[in-house]
DRENVOZA-968283 format. One record per residue (C-alpha): residue in three letters; y, z, x. Coordinates in steps of 0.25 Angstrom, whole numbers, padded with zeros to 4 digits, always signed. Each point is the difference from the previous one (the first is absolute). Layout:
N
ALAYZX...
//
This chain:
465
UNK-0236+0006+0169UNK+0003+0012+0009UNK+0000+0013-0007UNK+0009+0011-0001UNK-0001+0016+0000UNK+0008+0006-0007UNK+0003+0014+0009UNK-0007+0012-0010UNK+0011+0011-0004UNK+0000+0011+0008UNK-0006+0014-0008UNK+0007+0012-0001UNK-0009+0014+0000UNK+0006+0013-0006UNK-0008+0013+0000UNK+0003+0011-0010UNK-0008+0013+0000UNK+0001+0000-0016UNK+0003-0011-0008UNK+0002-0002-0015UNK-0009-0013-0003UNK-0004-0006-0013UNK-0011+0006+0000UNK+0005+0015+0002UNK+0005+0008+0015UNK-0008-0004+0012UNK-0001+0006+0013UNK+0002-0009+0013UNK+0004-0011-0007UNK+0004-0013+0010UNK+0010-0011-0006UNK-0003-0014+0004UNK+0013-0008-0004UNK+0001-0014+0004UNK+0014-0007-0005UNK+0006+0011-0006UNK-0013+0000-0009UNK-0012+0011+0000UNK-0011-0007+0005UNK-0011+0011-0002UNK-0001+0014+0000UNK-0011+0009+0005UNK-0002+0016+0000UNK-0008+0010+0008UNK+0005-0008+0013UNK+0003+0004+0011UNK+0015-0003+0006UNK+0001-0014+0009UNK+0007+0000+0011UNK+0010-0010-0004UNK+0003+0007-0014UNK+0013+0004-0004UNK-0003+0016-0002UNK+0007+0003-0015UNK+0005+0016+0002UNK-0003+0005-0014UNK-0006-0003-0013UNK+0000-0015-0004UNK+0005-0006-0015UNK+0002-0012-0004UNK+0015-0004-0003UNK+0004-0001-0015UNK+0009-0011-0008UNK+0012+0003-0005UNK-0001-0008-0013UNK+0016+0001-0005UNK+0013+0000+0008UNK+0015-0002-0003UNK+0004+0000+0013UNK+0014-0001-0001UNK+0000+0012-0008UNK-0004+0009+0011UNK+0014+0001+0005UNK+0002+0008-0012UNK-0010+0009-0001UNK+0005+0015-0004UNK+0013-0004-0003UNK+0000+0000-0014UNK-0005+0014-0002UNK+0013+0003-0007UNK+0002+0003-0015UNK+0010-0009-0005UNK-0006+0002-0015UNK-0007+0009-0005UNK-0010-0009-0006UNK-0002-0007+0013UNK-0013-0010+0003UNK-0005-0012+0007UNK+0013-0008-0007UNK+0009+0009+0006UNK-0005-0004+0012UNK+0000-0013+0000UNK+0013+0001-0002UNK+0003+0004+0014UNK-0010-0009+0005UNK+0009-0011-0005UNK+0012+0004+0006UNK-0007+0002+0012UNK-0008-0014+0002UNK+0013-0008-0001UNK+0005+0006+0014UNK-0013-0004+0006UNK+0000-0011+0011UNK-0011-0006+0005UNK+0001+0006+0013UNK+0000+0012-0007UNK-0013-0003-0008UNK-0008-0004+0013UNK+0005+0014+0008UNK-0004+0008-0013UNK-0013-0007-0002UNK-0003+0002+0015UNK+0001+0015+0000UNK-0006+0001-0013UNK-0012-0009+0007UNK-0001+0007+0011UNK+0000+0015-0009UNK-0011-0006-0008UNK-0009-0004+0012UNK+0002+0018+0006UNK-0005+0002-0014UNK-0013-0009-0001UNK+0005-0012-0008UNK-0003-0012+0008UNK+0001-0010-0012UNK+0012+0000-0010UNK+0002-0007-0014UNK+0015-0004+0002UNK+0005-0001-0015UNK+0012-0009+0006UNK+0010-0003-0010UNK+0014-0001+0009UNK+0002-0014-0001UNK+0013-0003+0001UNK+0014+0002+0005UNK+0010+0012-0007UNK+0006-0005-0014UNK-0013-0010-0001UNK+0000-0013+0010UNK-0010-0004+0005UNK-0001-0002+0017UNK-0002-0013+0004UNK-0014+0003+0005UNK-0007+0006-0014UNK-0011+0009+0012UNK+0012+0006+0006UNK-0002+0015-0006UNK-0015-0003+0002UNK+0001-0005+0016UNK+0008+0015+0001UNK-0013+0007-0007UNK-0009-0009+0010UNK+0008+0002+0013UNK-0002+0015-0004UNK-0013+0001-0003UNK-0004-0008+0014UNK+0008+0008+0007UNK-0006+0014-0004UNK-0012-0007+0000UNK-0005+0002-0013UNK-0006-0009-0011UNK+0008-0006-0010UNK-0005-0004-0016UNK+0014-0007-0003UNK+0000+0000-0014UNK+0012-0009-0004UNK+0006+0005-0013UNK+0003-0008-0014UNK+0011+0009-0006UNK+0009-0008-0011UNK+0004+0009-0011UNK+0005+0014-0003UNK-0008+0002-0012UNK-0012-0004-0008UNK+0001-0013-0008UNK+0008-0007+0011UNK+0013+0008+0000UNK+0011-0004+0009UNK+0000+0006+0014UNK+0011+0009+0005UNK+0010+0000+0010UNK-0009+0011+0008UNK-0012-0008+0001UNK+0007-0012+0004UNK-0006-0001+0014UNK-0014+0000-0006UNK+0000-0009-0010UNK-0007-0014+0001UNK-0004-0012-0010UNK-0014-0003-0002UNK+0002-0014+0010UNK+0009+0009+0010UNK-0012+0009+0000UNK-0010-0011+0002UNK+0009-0006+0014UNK+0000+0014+0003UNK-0015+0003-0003UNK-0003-0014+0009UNK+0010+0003+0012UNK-0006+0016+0001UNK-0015-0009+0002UNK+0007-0008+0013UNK+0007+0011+0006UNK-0016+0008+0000UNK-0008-0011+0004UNK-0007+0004+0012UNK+0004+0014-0001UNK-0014+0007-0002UNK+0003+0015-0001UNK+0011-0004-0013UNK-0005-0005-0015UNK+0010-0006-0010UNK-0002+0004-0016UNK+0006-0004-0011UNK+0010+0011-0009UNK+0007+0002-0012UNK+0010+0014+0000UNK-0005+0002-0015UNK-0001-0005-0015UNK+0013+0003-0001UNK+0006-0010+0010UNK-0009-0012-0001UNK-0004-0007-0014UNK-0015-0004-0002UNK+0003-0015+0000UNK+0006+0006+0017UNK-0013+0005+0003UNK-0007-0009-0007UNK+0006-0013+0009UNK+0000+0009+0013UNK-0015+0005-0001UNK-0005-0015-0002UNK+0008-0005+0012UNK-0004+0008+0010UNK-0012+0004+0005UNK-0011+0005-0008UNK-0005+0011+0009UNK+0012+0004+0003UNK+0002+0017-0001UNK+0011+0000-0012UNK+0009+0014-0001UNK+0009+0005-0012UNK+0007+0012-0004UNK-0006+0004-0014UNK+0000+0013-0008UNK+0008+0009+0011UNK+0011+0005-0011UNK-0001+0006-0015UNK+0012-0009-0002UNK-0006-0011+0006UNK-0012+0000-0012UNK+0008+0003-0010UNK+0008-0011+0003UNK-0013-0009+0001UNK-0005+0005-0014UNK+0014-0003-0007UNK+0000-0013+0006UNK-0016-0006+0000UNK-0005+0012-0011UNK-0010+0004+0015UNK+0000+0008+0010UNK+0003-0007+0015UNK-0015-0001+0004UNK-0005-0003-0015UNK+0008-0011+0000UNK-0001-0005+0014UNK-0016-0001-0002UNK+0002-0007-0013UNK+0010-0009+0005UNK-0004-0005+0014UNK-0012+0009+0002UNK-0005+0009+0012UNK-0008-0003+0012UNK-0004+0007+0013UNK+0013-0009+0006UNK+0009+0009-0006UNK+0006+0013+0005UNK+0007+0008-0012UNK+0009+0010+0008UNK+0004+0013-0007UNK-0009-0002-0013UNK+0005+0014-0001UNK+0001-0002-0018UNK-0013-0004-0005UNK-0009+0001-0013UNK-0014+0001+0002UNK-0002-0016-0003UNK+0008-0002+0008UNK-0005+0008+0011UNK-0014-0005-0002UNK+0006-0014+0000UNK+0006+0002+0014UNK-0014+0006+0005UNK-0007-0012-0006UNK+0006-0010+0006UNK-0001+0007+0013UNK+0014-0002+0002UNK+0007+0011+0009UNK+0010+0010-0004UNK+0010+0002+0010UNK+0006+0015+0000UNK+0011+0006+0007UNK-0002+0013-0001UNK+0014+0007+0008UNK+0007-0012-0006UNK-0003+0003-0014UNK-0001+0014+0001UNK+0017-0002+0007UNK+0002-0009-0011UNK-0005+0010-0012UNK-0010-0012-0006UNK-0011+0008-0004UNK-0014+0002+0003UNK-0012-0010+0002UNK-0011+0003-0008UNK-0009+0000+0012UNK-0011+0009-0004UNK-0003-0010-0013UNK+0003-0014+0010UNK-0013+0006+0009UNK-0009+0004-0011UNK+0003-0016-0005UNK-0005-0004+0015UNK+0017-0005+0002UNK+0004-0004+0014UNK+0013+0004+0006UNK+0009-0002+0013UNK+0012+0009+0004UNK+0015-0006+0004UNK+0012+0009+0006UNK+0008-0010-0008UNK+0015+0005+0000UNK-0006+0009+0012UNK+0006+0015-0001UNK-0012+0002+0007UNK-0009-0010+0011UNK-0012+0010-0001UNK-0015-0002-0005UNK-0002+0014+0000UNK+0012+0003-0010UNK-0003-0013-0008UNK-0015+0005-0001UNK+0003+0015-0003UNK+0009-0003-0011UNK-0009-0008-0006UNK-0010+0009-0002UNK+0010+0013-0003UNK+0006-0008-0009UNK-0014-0001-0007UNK-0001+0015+0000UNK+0015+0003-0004UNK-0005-0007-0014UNK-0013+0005-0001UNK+0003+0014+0006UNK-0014-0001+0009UNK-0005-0003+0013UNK-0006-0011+0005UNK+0003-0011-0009UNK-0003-0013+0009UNK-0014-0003+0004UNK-0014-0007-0005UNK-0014+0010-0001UNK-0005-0009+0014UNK+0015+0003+0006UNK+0004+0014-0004UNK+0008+0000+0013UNK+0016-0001-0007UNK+0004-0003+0016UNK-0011-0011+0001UNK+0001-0005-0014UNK+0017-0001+0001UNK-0002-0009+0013UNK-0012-0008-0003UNK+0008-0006-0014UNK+0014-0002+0008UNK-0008-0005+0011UNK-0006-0013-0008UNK+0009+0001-0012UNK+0012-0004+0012UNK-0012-0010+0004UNK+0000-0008-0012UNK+0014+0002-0002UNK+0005-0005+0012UNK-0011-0011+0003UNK-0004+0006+0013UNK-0012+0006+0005UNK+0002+0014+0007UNK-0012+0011+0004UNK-0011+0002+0011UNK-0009-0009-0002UNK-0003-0015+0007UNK+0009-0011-0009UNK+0012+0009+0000UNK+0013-0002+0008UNK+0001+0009+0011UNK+0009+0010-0005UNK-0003+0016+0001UNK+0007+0015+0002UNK-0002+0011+0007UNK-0001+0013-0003UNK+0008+0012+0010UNK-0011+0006+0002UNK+0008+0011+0007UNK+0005+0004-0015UNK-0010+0013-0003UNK-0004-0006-0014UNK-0004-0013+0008UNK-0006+0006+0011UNK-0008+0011-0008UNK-0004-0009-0011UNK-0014-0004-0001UNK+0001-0016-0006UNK-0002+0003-0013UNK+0010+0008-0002UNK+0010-0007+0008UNK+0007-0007-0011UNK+0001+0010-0010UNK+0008+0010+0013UNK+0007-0012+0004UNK+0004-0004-0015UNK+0005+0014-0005UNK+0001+0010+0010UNK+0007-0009+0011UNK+0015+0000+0000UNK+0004-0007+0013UNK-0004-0014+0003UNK-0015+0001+0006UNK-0001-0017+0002UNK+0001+0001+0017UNK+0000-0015+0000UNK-0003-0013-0007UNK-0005-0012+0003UNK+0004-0016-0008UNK-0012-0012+0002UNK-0003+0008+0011UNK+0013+0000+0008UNK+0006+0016+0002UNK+0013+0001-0008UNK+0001+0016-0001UNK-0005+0007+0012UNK+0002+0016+0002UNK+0008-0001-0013UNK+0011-0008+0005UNK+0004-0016-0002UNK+0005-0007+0011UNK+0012-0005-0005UNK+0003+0014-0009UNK+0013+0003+0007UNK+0007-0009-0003UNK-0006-0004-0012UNK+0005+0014-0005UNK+0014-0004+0006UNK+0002-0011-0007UNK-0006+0004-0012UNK+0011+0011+0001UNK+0011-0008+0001UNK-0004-0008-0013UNK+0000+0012-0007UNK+0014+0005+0004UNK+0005-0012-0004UNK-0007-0004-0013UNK+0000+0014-0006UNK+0012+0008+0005UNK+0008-0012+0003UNK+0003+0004+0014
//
């Protein structure tokens, strides 16, 4: 028998002059990625001539743990008052008149730029709560992926990792209510689901940078006997996403028809695991809050989104002191910023206690540090990926403009606090994806007429033109 050998994969080497690892900052830190993988990592070296010199302070990339996509196209156009007791259901009004005019063309060029504005802002993962499904007035296309090949096509063209999280939406209301004419493009049977759920899996095999999960919109638009069926027919360690607890209304509504509150009654009912990703979570009693930080499952916040939305304040400060884990999502994206998302998070938290200082732990007391640390591996979890500075993790890293006088002036311990609340501009220089540049000197290669297109869609799609 003559033996083959196989040819090794060429390694990659990237020096940065300070890195943020796992363990902490680290001066003259070399990279060694080998297939879009860090093989190790070593500091206190000295730079090989073959590195790739990185111009600033190094970070690893964050996930993005909850996205509509589609709804980007309308961000800061509702910011009229049409009622004076306006709210999320006023909104969602105009999110259903505009999501019927919405090709799926259009989908992929909104998704794209929305991509490629997530990768200049340090996301290089994203949750894509994907529940477009179908054609204006409800039929489905003849291929069940088509809206989810537009989200793929986007997402490998702007290079950044997709979580396709294909969404199980079914009724209007708690207790099976009928759907409306609004949500008729969303809205799937448990079976139509289930070959939508199995064609999602083909159309990702071999696609290593994109995960697949399992979601249901909310308890208001699945039954139990829904999740239930869906849950044992796909795979068990499978990242599983829902709406829960975003709305007064939306509890209210749970109690009059279960006698429980949403998260009560979804732990009783099914139960919670580290699988699950609650996103919003914004209503919650204290059970209920130490349920969720028992079962290690992750709450998924939108800070801008819900602050835009009028939902309400997290409890974070008790969610830490109950050891909770948590992720953050620009989900219906008024802003694609980690630094906005992470400020409001903790104002928000000192808006309702009227202190400073509110999110951190006694061996963390570092707000910047603490803020990115949880997003960091709560969006891990959340997303199924493995992102940071350490060998095992995919390849993906930002850069710090280290011409910015906070970046530049900063020692490493205090560069995340300057960059998290006295930075205004965006500070990430460039950003790499399983080792690949996508970002480089703030700029995307296909930005220009990314930003044309996406233009055009919204001419059309908002002011008819």
């Amino acid at each position: 028998m003559i033996e083959t050998k196989t040819k090794p994969t060429k390694s990659d080497l990237y020096f940065a002059k300070r890195a943020r690892l796992a363990t902490g900052w680290a001066n003259n830190v070399v990279l060694d990625v080998q297939a879009g993988v860090i093989r190790s990592v070593q500091s206190d070296q000295k730079c090989p001539a073959d590195a790739t010199l990185l111009s600033g302070p190094v970070l690893p990339t964050l996930a993005n743990v909850h996205s509509h996509a589609f709804q980007r196209v309308m961000a800061g156009a509702a910011e009229v008052c049409l009622n004076p007791n306006d709210s999320f259901w006023s909104w969602r009004d105009l999110m259903y008149k505009v999501v019927q005019k919405l090709t799926p063309e259009d989908a992929r060029i909104i998704a794209k730029q929305l991509y490629i504005d997530m990768l200049k802002a340090g996301y290089s993962q994203v949750g894509e709560f994907h529940y477009l499904h179908h054609q204006a007035g409800g039929t489905p296309y003849n291929d069940p992926t088509e809206m989810a090949q537009q989200l793929l096509s986007a997402a490998n063209d702007s290079g950044i990792g997709l979580t396709l999280l294909p969404v199980l939406y079914s009724h209007s209301g708690f207790g099976g209510q009928a759907p409306t004419s609004g949500q008729a493009r969303f809205i799937h049977s448990t079976d139509s689901y289930l070959t939508l759920y199995q064609a999602c899996e083909s159309l990702l095999v071999g696609q290593m940078q994109h995960q697949l999960g399992v979601c249901f919109h909310s308890l208001r638009a699945v039954t139990q006997a829904q999740i239930e069926t869906v849950l044992q027919a796909t795979p068990e360690q499978a990242r599983v996403h829902i709406h829960i607890a975003e709305q007064q209304k939306e509890v209210q509504d749970c109690v009059q028809w279960s006698g429980q509150r949403p998260v009560a009654w979804l732990q009783e009912h099914i139960g919670l695991t580290d699988q699950w990703c609650l996103v919003h979570a914004t209503h919650l009693d204290d059970k209920e809050l130490q349920a969720i930080a028992r079962s290690n499952a992750v709450a998924g916040l939108c800070p801008t989104t819900e602050a835009n939305l009028g939902d309400g304040i997290f409890p974070g400060v008790a969610f830490e002191q109950a050891g909770g884990r948590w992720g953050i999502g620009s989900d219906s994206h008024v802003s694609l910023s980690v630094v906005e998302e992470l400020r409001t998070l903790e104002y928000s938290q000192r808006l309702r206690d009227q202190q400073r200082n509110r999110l951190y732990r006694v061996n963390q007391p570092r707000v910047g540090d603490y803020l990115f640390d949880q997003a960091l591996h709560g969006g891990n979890q959340a997303c199924d990926v493995t992102l940071g500075l350490q060998a095992g993790c995919r390849a993906d890293f930002m850069v710090l403009d280290d011409t910015h006088p906070f970046i530049a002036a900063s020692e490493s311990h205090d560069l995340l606090n300057r960059w998290l609340f006295a930075c205004q501009d965006n500070v990430i220089k460039d950003v790499f994806v399983f080792g690949k540049q996508v970002v480089k000197d703030f700029q995307h290669e296909q930005e220009a007429k990314s930003r044309r297109d996406f233009a055009n869609v919204i001419k059309r799609v908002i002011y008819d033109a």
